[in-house]
C-alpha positions as CSV (number, residue, x, y, z in Angstrom):
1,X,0.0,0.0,0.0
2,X,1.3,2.9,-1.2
3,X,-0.2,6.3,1.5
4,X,0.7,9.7,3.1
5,X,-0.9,9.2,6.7
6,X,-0.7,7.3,10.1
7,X,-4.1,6.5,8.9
8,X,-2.8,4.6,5.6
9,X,0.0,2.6,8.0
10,X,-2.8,1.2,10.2
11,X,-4.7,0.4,7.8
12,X,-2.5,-1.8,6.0
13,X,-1.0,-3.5,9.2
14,X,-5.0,-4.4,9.5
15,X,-5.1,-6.0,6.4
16,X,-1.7,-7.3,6.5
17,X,-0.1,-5.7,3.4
18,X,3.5,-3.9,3.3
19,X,3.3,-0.2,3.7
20,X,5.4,2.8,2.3
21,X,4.5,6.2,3.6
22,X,4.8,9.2,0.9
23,X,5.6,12.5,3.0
24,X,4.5,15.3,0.3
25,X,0.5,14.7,2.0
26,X,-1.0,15.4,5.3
27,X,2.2,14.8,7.7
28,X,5.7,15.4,8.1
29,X,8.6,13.0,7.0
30,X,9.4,13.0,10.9
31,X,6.1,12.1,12.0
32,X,6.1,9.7,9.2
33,X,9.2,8.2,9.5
34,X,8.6,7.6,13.8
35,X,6.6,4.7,12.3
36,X,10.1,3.0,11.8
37,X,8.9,2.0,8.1
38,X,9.8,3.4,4.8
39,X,9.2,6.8,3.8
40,X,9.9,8.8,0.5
41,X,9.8,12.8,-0.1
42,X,8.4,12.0,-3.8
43,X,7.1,9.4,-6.4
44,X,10.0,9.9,-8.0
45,X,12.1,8.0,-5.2
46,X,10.2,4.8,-5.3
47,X,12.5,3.9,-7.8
48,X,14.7,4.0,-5.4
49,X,13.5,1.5,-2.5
C-alpha cells in the first residue's frame, strides 16, 4: 500500500499488506518516519526502494 498518513500505515498492518508512507501529504517525513517503516519525499524516489 502505497499512503501519506498514520491513517494509511494502520490500515495496512490491519489488512496485512506492506506499507510505504509518501511525505508530500498530510504529515511530516518526521512524524512519518517515527513509524520505523519506509518513507519517501516523492514518487520519484520509489524507484529507489
Amino acid at each position: 500500500m502505497i499512503g501519506d498518513t498514520i491513517h494509511d500505515y494502520d490500515v495496512s498492518k490491519h489488512i496485512g499488506c506492506d506499507c510505504l508512507l509518501i511525505a508530500s501529504g498530510h504529515h511530516s517525513y518526521e512524524k512519518l518516519a517515527r513509524l520505523g517503516i519506509d518513507v519517501i519525499s516523492t514518487l520519484k524516489e520509489i524507484i529507489q526502494i
